[in-house]
C-alpha angles and dihedrals in degrees: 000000000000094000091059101058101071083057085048101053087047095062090057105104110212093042084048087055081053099049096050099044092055081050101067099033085059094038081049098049088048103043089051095042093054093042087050085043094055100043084053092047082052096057117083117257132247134255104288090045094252123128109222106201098058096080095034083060089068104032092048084061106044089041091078089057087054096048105030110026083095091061088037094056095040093055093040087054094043093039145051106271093214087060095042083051095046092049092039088055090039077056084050088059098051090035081054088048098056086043085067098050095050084051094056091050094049105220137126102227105061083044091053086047087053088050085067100044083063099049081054094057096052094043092065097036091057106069087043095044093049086036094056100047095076090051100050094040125057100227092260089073100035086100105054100037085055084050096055090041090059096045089051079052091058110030083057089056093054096056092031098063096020089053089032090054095045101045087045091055089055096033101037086119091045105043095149087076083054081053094048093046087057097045090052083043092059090042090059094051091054096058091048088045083065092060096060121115123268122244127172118241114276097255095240116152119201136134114262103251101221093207106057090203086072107042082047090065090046097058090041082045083056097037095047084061091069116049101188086066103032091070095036085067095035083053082052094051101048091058094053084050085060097036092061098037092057092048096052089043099042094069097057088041095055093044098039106037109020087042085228127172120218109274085052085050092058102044086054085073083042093059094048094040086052094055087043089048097047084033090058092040089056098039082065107045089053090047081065103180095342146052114271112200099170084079081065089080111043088052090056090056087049098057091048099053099041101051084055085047083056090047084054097037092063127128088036119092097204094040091049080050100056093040090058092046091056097036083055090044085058090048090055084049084045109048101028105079088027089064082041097061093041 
């Protein structure tokens, strides 16, 4: 039975618009970040040797989650989340708007603007995407629709920085066709964003907190009470920490160390994307028709001993890229049941 129900959950209309939906945001995010990432890698460094933008890239994006998560929880909880997902991917079309036209004028600075558009766009589709889960899924089948969700993540990190580093590669002179691409990309993930199953607001009832920071102690204040759920987002969290640390130093790694060109930098993210994506597949499949947290731990080990595994495979190109397939199958072990259980 159980290797029916990811096909099941599949052929239901409105969790199939979702999925697909997450899909192409993620697919979007990537493809963009990888395409700003290589036309930074491309520009001469300074001075000391260092390349600046490397490091912005990912702080720009993960800069929207730290000042406006506040604002993005309190409208998914006030409002319906299909509504707060269909206006979040109408924001990706004109973000992807103004990405063309940063490529067109060829500077860093408006494509590094775009980078945090985009961070905005996920920081407000994330409290709806993981709020909405629980309402469009009875709990049997929590584990395995986060599992599927993760795998869409990843899968769309896999073709959005594999596909990203080689078009870049062959459209590097001509990178308003790359802007076009992700503007038709967003449009199509609005359309799919209008097939997702309604659900009524919550019902909450609370008054909008003007500053988020407060309204960001509050929740940790909340969280911290109860302890079950304060490590489960602290473990989450960890694994974003890693997540993003490993996207701002691999493409220096690959570049420095393993001497890569674009499309191979590219294909560094792909290899860690694809174990997170079979990692998460099989982390819900073993969680059967529950959430299984004693895989928690042995993707933790796993992390841990495959990152030093990637420390020990350089300078090799294919043992790098096993290292980073199992460090991201540990991951899936790792975040799965955690999400679940969120």
């Amino acid at each position: 039975m159980a290797e029916n129900r990811y096909i099941d959950l599949l052929k239901n209309r409105g969790f199939f618009c979702f999925f697909c939906t997450q899909f192409l945001g993620a697919f979007n995010d990537n493809f963009y970040k990888i395409i700003v990432t290589l036309v930074a890698l491309d520009l001469p460094a300074t001075a000391s040797g260092a390349n600046p933008y490397i490091p912005l890239i990912g702080g720009l994006f993960i800069l929207p989650f730290l000042l406006f998560s506040g604002y993005a929880g309190y409208l998914a909880d006030i409002h319906g989340k299909r509504t707060i997902l269909v206006g979040v991917k109408i924001f990706e079309i004109f973000a992807m708007s103004f990405g063309l036209v940063a490529f067109f004028l060829d500077r860093m600075e408006p494509m590094l603007a775009v980078v945090f558009l985009m961070g905005l766009h996920s920081t407000f589709f994330s409290p709806a995407k993981y709020g909405i889960l629980p309402e469009m899924l009875p709990d049997k089948d929590l584990a395995r629709g986060n599992g599927l969700l993760e795998m869409s993540t990843f899968l769309a990190i896999i073709l959005g920085t594999s596909l990203g580093g080689a078009i870049y590669e062959a459209w590097k002179d001509r990178l308003g066709w790359i802007g076009v691409i992700l503007i038709a990309i967003a449009a199509l993930g609005t359309l799919t964003s209008l097939g997702i199953t309604k659900v009524p607001p919550s019902g909450a009832s609370k008054n909008f907190i003007l500053n988020p920071f407060k309204e960001f102690w509050k929740g940790a204040k909340m969280l911290y009470a109860d302890q079950p759920l304060w490590l489960t987002v602290m473990g989450i969290s960890y694994f974003w920490f890693l997540g993003a640390f490993l996207q701002m130093v691999l493409p220096l790694f690959g570049k420095e160390i393993l001497q890569l060109g674009e499309t191979r930098i590219g294909l560094l993210w792909t290899f860690a994307a694809l174990g997170i994506g079979a990692g998460s597949l099989a982390a819900g499949r073993l969680s059967s028709d529950k959430i299984e947290l004693g895989l928690v731990p042995l993707g933790a080990v796993g992390m841990g001993i495959f990152s030093v595994g990637l420390f020990a495979a350089q300078p090799s190109f294919n043992l790098a890229a096993w290292a980073l397939v199992f460090l991201g199958f540990s991951g899936g072990f790792f975040a799965v049941p955690l999400n679940a259980l969120l």
